[in-house]
Every structure is written in structure tokens, then in C-alpha cells.
C-alpha positions in Angstrom: 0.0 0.0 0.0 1.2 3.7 -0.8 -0.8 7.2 0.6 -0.7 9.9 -2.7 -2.3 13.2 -1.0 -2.9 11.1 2.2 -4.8 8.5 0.3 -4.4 5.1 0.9 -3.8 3.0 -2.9 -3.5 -0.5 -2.9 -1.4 -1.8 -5.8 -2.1 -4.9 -7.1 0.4 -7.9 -7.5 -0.2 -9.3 -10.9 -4.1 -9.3 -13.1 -4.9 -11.6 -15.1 -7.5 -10.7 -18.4 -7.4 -10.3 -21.9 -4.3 -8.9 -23.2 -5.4 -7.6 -26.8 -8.2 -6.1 -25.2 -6.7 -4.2 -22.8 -4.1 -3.4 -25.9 -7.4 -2.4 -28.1 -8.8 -0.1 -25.2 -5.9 1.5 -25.0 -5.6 3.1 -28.2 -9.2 3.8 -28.0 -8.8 5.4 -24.7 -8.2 9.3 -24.1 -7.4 10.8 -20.8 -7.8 9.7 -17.4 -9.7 6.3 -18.4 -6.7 5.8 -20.9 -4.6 6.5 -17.5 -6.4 4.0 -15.1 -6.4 1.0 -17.9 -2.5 1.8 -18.1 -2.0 1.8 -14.3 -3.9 -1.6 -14.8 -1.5 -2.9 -17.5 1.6 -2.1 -15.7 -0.1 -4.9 -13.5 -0.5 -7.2 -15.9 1.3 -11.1 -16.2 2.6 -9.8 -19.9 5.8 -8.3 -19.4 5.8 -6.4 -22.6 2.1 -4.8 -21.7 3.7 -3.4 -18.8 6.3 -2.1 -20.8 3.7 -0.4 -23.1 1.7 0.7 -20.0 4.6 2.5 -18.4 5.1 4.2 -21.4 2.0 5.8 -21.2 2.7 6.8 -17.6 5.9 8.2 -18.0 4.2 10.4 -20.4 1.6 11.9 -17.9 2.2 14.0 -14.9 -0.7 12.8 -12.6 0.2 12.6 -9.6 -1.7 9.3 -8.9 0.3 7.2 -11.5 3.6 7.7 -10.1 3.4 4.6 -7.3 2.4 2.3 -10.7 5.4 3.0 -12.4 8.2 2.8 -9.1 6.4 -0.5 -8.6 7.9 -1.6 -11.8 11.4 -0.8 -10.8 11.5 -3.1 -7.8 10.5 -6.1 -9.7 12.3 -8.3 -12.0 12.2 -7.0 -15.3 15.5 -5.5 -15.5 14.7 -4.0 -18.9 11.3 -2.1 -17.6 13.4 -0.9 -14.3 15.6 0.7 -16.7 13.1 2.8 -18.6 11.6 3.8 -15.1 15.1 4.6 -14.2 15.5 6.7 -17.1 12.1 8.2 -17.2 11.6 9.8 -13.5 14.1 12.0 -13.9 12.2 14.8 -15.6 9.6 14.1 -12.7 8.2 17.1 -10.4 11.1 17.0 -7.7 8.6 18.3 -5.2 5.9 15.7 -6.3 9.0 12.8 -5.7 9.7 14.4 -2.0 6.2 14.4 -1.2 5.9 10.7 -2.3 8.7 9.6 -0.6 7.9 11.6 2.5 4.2 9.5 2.9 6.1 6.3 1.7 8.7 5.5 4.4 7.5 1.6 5.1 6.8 1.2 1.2 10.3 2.5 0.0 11.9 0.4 2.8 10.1 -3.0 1.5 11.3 -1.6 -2.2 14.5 -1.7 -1.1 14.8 -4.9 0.0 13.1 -6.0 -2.8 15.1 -4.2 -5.1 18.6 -5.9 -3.7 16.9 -9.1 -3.6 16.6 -9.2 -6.8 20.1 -7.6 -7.7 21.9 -10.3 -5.5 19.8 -13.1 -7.2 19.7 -12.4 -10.6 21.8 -9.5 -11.6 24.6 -9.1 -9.6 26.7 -10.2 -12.4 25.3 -8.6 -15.2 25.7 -5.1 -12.3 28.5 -6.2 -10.1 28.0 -2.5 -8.9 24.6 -2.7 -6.9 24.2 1.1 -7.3 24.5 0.8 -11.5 21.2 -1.5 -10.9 18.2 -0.2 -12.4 16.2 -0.3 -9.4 18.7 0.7 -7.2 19.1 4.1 -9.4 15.4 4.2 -8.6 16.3 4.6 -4.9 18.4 6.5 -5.3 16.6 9.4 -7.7 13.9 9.3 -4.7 16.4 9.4 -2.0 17.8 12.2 -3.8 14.5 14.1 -4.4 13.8 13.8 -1.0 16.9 14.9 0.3 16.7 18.2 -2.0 13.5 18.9 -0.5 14.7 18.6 3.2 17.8 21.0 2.0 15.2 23.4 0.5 13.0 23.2 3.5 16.4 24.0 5.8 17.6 27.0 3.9 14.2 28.8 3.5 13.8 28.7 7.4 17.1 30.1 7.7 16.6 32.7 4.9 13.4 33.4 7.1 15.0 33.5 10.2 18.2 35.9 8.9 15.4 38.6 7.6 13.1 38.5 10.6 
């Protein structure tokens, strides 16, 4: 479970339906129902519909869609943690803090998940945990996070040195 504005979302593990219709729906979609069906699809047991699903939200800047597509990087796929490795980083910065700010106990079980899979199934191909996909994740929100904090800091001091 994740909170995004203080709303509990629970993201599912894996759905199971129709791929070519979900694929069909989608290009007959427009706005937020083309959204939801993607944050669907990036739940889906076809590997490449998630791919095509993150796409999609990578492309929007709701803020609802972002838990769907940092899910992806703490699973197996290496190749899909990659694109979401590459693709939040011309995210909101304040919209990342304020994720990672209501998403302590989720980030933490992330984590683990992230090195788990790392140390069983790409440690070799990344003998480097930090070059991982998923571990660059972490490490974007970590960073984010930490800006804000800094941000936070030195506009209380400006305010405090003007007062």
C-alpha cells in the first residue's frame, strides 16, 4: 500500500484478463480512463504490456500514477526498471519528496526488494549494486527527498536571517 495526498492505494500484485483487449482499449482510450487502464496494465502477467503501460505513464504527470510506475522498478524485469530509471528523472522533484515523504514503510520493503533481486539475478550482469536499475530508482527518490529537506532548511534560515 502507498498514501498519494494522504490516500491510501492499494497496488495490485499481478491481473490476469485479456491482453489484446486491454491493448485495443488503449488506443481507443483518451485521458484519465486511458490512465487507469494503463495503471492496470503495468499490472498485468505480460511483461511487454507493462512495458507499453509505463510508457503511457511516464508520459503523464498525474500525480496518482507515479506509485504504478516505481512498482515496476522493484521487480524483475530488468529492462522495464531501466526505462523507469530513465524516465523519472524529468519528474516534479517536489511531487518525488512528497511521495517519498508519505512512503517511508513502502520505500523500505522496495529496497529490500530491489537488492533481492540484484543479488539473485543480476549481480553479475551489475557487479555494482548502485549501477542496478532499481537501485538508481532509490536513489533518484532518495535524492529528491533529500533536495527537499535541504530546500525546506535553507528557506527557514533565509526566514530567520530577515526576521
Amino acid at each position: 500500500m502507498v498514501k498519494i495526498d494522504h490516500e491510501t492505494l492499494q497496488i495490485p500484485y499481478r491481473l490476469y484478463y485479456n491482453r489484446e483487449l486491454l491493448r485495443l482499449r488503449l488506443h481507443t482510450s483518451y485521458g484519465i480512463k486511458k490512465l487507469v487502464l494503463a495503471c492496470l496494465g503495468t499490472r498485468h502477467y505480460d511483461g511487454y504490456l507493462r512495458q507499453q503501460c509505463l510508457r503511457y505513464l511516464l508520459r503523464s504527470e498525474a500525480c496518482w500514477v507515479f506509485p504504478y510506475i516505481v512498482q515496476l522498478a522493484g521487480e524483475y524485469v530488468v529492462e522495464i526498471a531501466d526505462e523507469v530509471a530513465e524516465g523519472i528523472v524529468d519528474r516534479d522533484s517536489s511531487s518525488i519528496a512528497e511521495f517519498v515523504r508519505q512512503n517511508s514503510d513502502y520505500l523500505a520493503t522496495f529496497g529490500r526488494r530491489v537488492t533481492s533481486y540484484w543479488n539473485e539475478y543480476y549481480r553479475r550482469a551489475y557487479p555494482c549494486r548502485d549501477h542496478y536499475p532499481g537501485s538508481k530508482v532509490l536513489a533518484h527518490l532518495n535524492a529528491q527527498s533529500d533536495a527537499a529537506i535541504q530546500r525546506g532548511a535553507e528557506s527557514g534560515q533565509k526566514r530567520t536571517v530577515n526576521q
